[in-house]
C-alpha positions in Angstrom: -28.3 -1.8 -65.1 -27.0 -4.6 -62.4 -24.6 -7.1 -65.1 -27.2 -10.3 -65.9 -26.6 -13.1 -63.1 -24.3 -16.0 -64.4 -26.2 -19.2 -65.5 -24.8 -22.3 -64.9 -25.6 -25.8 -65.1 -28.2 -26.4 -68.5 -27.0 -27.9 -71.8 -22.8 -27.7 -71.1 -23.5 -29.7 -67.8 -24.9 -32.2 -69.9 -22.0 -31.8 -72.0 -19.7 -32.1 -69.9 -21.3 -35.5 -68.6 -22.0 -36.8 -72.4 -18.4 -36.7 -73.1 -17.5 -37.9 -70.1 -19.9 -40.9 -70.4 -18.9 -42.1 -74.0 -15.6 -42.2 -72.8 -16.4 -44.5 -69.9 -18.6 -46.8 -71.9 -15.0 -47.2 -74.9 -13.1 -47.4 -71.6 -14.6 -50.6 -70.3 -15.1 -52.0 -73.6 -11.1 -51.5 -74.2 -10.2 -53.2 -70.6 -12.2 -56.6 -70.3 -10.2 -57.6 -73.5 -7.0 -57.0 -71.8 -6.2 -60.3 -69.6 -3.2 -58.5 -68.0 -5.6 -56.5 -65.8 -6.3 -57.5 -62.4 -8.9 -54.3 -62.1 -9.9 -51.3 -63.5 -12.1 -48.7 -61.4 -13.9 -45.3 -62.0 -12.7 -42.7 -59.2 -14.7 -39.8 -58.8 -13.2 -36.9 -56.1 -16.4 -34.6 -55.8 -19.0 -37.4 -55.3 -21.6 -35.6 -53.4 -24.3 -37.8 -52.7 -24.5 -39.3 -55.9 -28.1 -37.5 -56.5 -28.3 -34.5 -59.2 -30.1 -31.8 -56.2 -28.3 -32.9 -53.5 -24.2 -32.8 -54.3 -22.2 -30.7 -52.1 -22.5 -27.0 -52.1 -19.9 -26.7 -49.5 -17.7 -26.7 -52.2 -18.1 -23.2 -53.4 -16.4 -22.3 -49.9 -13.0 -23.5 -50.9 -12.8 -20.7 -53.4 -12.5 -17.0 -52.8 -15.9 -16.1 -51.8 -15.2 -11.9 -53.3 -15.1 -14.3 -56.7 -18.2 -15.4 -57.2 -20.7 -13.6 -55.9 -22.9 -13.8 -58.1 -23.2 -17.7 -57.3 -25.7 -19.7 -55.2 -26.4 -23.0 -54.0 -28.9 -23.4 -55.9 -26.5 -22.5 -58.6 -23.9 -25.3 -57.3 -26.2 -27.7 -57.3 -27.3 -27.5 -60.7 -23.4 -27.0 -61.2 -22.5 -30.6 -59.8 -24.4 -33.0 -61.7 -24.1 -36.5 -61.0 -20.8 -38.4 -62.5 -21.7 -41.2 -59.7 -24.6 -42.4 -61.4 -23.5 -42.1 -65.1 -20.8 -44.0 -64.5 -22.6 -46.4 -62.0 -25.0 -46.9 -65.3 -21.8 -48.0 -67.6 -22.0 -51.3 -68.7 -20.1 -53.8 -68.8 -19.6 -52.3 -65.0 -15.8 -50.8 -63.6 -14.3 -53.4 -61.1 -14.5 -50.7 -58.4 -15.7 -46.9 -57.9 -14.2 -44.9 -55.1 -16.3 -41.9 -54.5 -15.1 -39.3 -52.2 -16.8 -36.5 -50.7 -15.6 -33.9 -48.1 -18.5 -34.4 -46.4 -19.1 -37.4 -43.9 -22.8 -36.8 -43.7 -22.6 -36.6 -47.8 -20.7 -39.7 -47.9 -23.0 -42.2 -45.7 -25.4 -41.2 -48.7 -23.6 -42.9 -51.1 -23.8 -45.3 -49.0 -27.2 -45.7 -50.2 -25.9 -46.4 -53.9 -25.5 -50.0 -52.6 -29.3 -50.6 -52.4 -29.8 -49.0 -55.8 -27.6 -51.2 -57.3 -27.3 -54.3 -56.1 -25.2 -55.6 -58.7 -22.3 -53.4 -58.0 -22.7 -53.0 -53.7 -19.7 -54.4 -52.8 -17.7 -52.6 -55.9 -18.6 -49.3 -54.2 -16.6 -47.4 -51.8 -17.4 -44.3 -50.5 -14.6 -42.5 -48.8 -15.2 -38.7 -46.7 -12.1 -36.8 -46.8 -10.2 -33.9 -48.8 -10.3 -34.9 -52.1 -6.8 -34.1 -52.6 -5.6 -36.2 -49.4 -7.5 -39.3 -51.0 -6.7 -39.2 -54.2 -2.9 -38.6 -53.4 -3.2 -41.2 -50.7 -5.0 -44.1 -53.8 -1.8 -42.7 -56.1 0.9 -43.7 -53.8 -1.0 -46.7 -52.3 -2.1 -48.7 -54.7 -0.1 -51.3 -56.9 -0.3 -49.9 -60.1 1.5 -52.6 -62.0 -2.0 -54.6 -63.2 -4.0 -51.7 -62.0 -6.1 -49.3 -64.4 -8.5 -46.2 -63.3 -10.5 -43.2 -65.1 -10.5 -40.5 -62.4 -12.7 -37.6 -63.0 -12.0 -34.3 -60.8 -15.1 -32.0 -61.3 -14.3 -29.2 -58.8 -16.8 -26.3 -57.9 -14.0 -24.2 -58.4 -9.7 -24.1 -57.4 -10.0 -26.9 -54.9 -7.5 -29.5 -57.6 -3.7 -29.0 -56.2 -1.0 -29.2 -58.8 0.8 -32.1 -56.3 -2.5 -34.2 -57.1 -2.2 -33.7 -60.8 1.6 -34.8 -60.5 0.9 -38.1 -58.3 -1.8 -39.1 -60.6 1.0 -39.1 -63.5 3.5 -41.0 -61.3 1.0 -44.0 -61.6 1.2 -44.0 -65.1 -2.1 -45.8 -65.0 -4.8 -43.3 -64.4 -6.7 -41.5 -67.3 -7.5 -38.3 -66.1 -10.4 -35.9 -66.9 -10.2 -32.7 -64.9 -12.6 -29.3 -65.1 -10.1 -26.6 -65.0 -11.4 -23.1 -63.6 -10.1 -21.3 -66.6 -12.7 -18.2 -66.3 -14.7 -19.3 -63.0 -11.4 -19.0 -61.1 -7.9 -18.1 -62.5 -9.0 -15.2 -64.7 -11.0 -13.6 -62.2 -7.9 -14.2 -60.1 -5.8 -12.0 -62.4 -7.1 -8.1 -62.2 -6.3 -6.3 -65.2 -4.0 -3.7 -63.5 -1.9 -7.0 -62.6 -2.3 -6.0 -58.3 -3.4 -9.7 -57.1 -3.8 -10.6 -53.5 -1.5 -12.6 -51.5 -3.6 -15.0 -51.0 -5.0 -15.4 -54.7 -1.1 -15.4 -55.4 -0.9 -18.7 -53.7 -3.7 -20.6 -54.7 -2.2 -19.8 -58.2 0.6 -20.5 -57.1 -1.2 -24.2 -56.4 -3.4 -25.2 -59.0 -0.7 -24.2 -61.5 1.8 -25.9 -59.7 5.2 -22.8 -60.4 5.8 -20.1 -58.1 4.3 -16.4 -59.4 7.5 -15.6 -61.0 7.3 -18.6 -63.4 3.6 -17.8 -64.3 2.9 -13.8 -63.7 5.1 -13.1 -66.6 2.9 -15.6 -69.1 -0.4 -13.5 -68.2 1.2 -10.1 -67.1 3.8 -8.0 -69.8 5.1 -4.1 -68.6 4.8 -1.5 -70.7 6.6 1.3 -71.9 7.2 4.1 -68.9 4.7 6.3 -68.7 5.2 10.4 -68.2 5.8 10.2 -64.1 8.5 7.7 -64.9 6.7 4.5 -63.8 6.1 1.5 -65.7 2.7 0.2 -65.6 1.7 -3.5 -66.0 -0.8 -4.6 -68.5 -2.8 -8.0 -68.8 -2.2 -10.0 -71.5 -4.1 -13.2 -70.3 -6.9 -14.3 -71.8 -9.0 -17.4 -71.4 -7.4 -18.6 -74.3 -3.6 -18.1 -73.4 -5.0 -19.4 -69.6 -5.9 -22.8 -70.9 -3.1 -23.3 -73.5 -0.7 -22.4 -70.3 -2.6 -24.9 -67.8 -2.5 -27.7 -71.0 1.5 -27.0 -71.6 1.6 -27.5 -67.6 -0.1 -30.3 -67.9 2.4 -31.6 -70.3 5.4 -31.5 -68.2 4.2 -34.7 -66.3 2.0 -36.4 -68.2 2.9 -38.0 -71.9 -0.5 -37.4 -73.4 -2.4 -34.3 -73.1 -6.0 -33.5 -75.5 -4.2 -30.6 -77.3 -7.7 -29.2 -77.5 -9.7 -28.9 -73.9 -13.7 -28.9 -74.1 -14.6 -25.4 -73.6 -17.5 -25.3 -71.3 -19.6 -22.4 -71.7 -22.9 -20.4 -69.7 -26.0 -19.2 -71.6 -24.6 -16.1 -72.7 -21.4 -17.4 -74.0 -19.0 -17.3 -71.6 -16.4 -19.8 -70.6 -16.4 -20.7 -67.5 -14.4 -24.4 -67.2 -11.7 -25.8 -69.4 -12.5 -30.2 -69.9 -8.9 -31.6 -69.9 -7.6 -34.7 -70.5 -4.5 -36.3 -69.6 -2.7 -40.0 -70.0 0.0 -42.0 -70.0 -1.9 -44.1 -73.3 -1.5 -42.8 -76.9 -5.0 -44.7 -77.8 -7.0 -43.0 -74.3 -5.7 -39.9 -76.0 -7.1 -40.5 -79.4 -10.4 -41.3 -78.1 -10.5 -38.5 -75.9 -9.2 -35.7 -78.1 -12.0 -36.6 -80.2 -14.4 -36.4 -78.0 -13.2 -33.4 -76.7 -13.8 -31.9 -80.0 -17.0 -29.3 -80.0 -20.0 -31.0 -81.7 -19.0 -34.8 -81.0 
């Protein structure tokens, strides 16, 4: 019998938004009371269009297609729900949201955000680009000094590159929620007999920000020489050891880290994404590790 197709989207895309939503909602409530803060804004890298059906499935592309192929667009779409609007729907509002989208056709669309809400039009800015080009581009830009932002990176799959993760910590002003691939992407990407492509290689090599002999040795242990003289290489990763890895990663530039990541998981259990959460504020991290928590 063929293996069941993978569900995705349904009750821990909801999840994923609820936590991300009663975060937002302490976030602004915490920020108007502190008079030392010219701005605080909401920056969302996979915008889409802002709409729950129509957020972009070009994303799946950027990942090894031999991955997932036993993903649609349809599937992607109920993947990508909309961030855009639940945070547009925050109130008191953010004093800006930048949503970028790869797509320039996607982005005019959120240009149509403006209409729908009014009250926030000239608070919105749409921007079409590589979301790593942007966001890097905001980190080193911007005057962080009386400067605040929530930045939620909600990729399809590997698209988040460790040199984005590192400039947003450099700012030591952003509060960062990020959807790491855990079993979607890096454990498919590491075959139990340890062979990986050269090209997976590097795009580990990327989103985990150390060269393959810093992190094949944490997923990949030898054994004892077997009867032809060779010594065969076992995996020892699981999603598990994966995501405590990314988290002690994650560590080495930021100050706070959610020592427990949301597990996200499909309807028959699996996990597919890792919620993280990273800071440079000991009270964001005290709200979000409990949020984080399964159940809340």
């Amino acid at each position: 019998m063929p293996a069941p197709k993978q569900s995705f989207g349904g009750s821990w895309t909801a999840e994923k938004l609820e936590r991300l939503r009663k975060y937002l909602a302490a976030y602004v409530q915490i920020m108007k009371r502190q008079s030392w803060c010219d701005a605080y804004c909401y920056l969302d890298a996979f915008a889409g269009t802002g709409y729950n059906t129509a957020k972009n499935t070009s994303l799946i592309e950027d990942s090894p297609a031999e991955l997932l192929p036993d993903i649609t667009s349809e599937d992607t779409q109920r993947f990508l729900d909309s961030s855009v609007r639940l945070a547009l729907g925050i109130d008191p509002p953010f004093s800006q949201y930048v949503f970028i989208e790869k797509s320039a056709q996607k982005a005019r669309e959120l240009e149509k955000l403006r209409e729908e809400f009014p009250s926030l039009a000239d608070r919105i800015l749409p921007l079409a680009g590589d979301a790593n080009e942007k966001i890097q581009a905001i980190c080193k830009d911007w005057n962080w000094k009386k400067r605040r932002a929530v930045l939620f990176l909600d990729p399809f799959g590997m698209q988040v590159s460790w040199k984005t993760i590192e400039l947003v910590a450099k700012t030591e002003a952003i509060d960062m929620f990020l959807l790491f691939p855990a079993g979607i992407g890096v454990n498919r990407m590491l075959p139990g007999h340890g062979n990986i492509p050269e090209s997976w290689r590097r795009r580990l090599d990327d989103i985990l920000g150390v060269p393959e002999s810093v992190w094949y040795p944490e997923f990949f242990k030898p054994q004892e020489r077997d009867l032809f003289g060779e010594t065969p290489i076992q995996k020892t990763a699981t999603i598990t050891s994966i995501g405590n890895y990314f988290n002690q990663r994650l560590g080495t530039v930021f100050d706070c880290v959610a020592p427990s990541p949301l597990e996200l998981r499909n309807d028959a259990g699996t996990v597919l994404y890792l919620l993280c959460f990273a800071a440079k504020n000991k009270t964001a991290l005290k709200i979000a590790s409990h949020l984080l928590q399964s159940g809340k």
